[in-house]
C-alpha positions in Angstrom: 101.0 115.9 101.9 98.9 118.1 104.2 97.0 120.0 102.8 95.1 121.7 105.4 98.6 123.6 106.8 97.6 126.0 104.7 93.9 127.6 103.9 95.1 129.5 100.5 97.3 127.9 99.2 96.3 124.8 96.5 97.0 121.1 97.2 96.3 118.8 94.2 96.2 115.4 94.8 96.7 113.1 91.6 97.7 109.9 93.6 94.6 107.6 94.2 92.4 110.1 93.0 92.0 113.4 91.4 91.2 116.4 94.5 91.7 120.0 94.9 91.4 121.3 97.9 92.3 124.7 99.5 93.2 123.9 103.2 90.1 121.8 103.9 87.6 122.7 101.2 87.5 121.0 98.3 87.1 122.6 94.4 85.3 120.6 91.6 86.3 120.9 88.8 84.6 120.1 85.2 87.2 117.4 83.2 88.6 119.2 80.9 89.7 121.5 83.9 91.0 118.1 85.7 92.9 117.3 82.8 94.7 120.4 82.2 95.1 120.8 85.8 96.9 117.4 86.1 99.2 117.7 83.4 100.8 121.2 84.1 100.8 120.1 87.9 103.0 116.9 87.0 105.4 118.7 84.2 105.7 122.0 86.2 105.3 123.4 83.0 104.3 122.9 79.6 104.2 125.2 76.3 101.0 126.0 74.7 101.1 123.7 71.9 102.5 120.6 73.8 99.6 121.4 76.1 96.8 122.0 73.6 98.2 119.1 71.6 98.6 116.5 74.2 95.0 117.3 76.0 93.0 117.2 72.2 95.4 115.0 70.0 92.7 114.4 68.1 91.3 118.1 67.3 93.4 120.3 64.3 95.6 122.9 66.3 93.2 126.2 66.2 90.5 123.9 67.4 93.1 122.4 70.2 93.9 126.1 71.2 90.5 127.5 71.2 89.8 124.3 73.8 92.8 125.6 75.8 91.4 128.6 76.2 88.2 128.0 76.6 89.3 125.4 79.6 92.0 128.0 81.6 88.7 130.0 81.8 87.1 127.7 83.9 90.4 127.6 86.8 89.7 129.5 89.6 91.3 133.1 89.0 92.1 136.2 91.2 93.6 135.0 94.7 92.8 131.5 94.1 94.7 130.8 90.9 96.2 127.9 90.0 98.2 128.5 87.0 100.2 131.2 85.4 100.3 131.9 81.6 102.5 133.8 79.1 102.4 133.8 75.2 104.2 130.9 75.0 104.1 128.5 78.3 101.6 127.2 81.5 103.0 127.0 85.1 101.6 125.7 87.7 101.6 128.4 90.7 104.8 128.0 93.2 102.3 128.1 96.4 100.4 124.9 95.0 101.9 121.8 96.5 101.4 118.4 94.0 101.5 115.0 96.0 102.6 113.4 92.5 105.5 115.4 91.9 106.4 115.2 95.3 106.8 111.6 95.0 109.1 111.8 92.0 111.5 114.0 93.5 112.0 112.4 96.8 112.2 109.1 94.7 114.9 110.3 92.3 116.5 112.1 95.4 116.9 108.5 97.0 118.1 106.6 93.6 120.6 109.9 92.6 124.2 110.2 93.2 123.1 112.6 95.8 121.6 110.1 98.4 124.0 109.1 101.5 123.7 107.2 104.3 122.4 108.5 107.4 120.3 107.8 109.9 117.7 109.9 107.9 114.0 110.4 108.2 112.2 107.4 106.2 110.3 109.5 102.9 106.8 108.8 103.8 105.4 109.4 100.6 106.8 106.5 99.3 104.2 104.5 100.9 101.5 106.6 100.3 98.7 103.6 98.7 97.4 104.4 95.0 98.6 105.2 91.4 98.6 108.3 89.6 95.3 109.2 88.5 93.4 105.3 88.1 91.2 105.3 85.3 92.1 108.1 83.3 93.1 106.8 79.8 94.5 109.4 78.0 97.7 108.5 76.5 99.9 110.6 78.4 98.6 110.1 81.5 99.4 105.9 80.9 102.5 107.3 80.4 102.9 109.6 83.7 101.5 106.7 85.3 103.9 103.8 84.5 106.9 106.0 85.2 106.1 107.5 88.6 105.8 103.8 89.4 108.7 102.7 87.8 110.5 105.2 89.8 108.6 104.4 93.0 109.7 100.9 92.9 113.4 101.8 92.1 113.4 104.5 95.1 111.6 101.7 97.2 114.2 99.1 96.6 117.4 101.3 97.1 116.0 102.5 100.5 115.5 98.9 101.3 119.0 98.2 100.9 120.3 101.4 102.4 117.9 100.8 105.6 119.5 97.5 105.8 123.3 98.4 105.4 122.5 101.2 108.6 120.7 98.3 110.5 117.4 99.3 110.2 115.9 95.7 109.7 112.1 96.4 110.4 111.9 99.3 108.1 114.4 97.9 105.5 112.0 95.0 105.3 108.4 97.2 105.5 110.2 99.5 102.7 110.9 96.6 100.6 107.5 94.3 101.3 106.0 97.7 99.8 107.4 97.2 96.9 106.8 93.6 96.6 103.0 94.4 96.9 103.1 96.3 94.1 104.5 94.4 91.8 105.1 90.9 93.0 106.7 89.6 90.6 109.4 92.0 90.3 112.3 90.1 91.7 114.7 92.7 92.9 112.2 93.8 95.6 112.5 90.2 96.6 116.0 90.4 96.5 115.7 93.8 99.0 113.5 91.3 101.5 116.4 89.1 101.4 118.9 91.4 101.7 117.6 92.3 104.8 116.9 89.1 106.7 120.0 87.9 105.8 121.6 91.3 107.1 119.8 90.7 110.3 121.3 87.2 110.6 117.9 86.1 109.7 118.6 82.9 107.3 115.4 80.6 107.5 113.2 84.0 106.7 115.6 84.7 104.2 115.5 80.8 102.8 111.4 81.1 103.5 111.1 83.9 101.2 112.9 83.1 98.4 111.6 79.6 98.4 108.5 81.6 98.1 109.2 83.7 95.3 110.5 80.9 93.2 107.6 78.8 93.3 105.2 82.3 92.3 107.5 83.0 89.3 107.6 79.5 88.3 103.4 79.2 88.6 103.2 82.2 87.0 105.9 83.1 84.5 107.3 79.5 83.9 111.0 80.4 85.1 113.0 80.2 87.9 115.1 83.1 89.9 117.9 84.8 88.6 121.2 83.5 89.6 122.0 86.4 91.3 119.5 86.0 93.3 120.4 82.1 94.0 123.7 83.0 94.5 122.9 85.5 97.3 121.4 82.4 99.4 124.9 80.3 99.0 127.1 80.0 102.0 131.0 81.0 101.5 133.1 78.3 100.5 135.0 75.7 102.7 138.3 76.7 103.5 140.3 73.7 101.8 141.0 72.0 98.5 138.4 70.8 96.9 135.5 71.6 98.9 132.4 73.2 96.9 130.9 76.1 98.0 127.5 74.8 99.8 123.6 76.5 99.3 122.0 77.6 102.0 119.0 75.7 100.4 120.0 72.1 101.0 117.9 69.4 102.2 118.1 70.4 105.8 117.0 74.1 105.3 114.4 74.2 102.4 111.3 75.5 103.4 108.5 73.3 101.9 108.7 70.8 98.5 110.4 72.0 95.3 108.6 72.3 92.1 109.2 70.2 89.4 
């Protein structure tokens, strides 16, 4: 997200850190102000009482409203407003762009019914580095933040594997190593690495990495791969009776020492 391609209209940033900037110069704003800012920016838009409830759970509701008002005061107004309000609801202004929300809809574009193949233009964004709004401990933004990651790592993984069915290995495998490096642990962005090594005809980077994986889950979580995942290392059977299908993984192929 740009946000000097245009000098009037708003850019929030929430992803890394909180920013708001008007082509290149940047607004401060008091917390409160942050707060309210961020929410309406990542919901579109939000009634009064959800808003004035969520911000100051704590507070009874005329004291919550009296804060919301209070706060929209502080916004920049006239020609460099942010928000728009009626009796009942908060919008964030069309003309301001939000780098979180643009994130979550060119995730849930990739991981709807909508997405199809193509040799289309890799989402950028995706790969944008930081979380939504680090260090902020209100309850709702936890929330905000663990599913704009949980839908980061879903997008991340099905472009993986779409990259890698149009035989785009290189960015198949950067897509899906993102997503390994932020959660590593998480084994179906393993399985996306895979997936694409193997796609490429790669088998001892494919072998390598798994090998890898299974002896971090095992260090650190005490199990071992899913058998989907084993399964996707195992060569096709033997034509013939009586001749077992054969892993990939044997003696001659393992990468490094198993685990006990």
């Amino acid at each position: 997200m740009d946000c000097s391609e245009s000098v009037s209209a708003p850019c929030l940033r929430l992803l890394g850190h909180f920013q708001l900037a008007y082509g290149g110069e940047t607004v401060d704003l008091c917390g409160n102000a942050q707060r309210l800012l961020a929410l309406v920016g990542l919901r579109s838009c939000v009634s009064r009482t959800v808003l004035a409830g969520t911000l100051w759970p704590d507070a009874t509701e005329a004291h919550a409203r009296g804060s919301l008002r209070s706060t929209l005061c502080k916004l920049p107004h006239g020609d460099r407003a942010l928000v728009t309000c009626d009796r009942n609801t908060i919008a964030i202004v069309d003309s301001a762009t939000v780098d979180a929300r643009e994130l979550a809809d060119t995730a849930l574009h990739l991981v709807g019914p909508s997405a199809t193949p193509g040799a289309e233009r890799v989402p950028t964004v995706l790969f944008n580095e930081g979380e939504l709004l680090p260090g902020w401990d209100d309850n709702w933004a936890r929330l905000e933040r663990e599913r704009l990651r949980q839908l980061r790592l879903h997008a991340l993984d099905a472009l993986a594997h779409r990259l890698a069915r149009e035989g785009r290995y290189a960015l198949a495998l950067e897509t899906a190593l993102t997503s390994v490096r932020i959660e590593p642990l998480r084994e179906s962005a393993h399985r996306a690495v895979v997936t694409a090594h193997l796609a490429e005809g790669n088998v001892h980077a494919a072998v390598r990495h798994y090998d890898s994986f299974r002896r971090l889950l095992r260090k650190e979580l005490g199990v071992p791969p899913s058998p989907l995942f084993t399964r996707m290392l195992q060569r096709p059977p033997t034509r013939g009776p009586h001749k077992p299908t054969t892993p990939v993984m044997d003696a001659a192929t393992r990468v490094g020492p198993a685990q006990p």
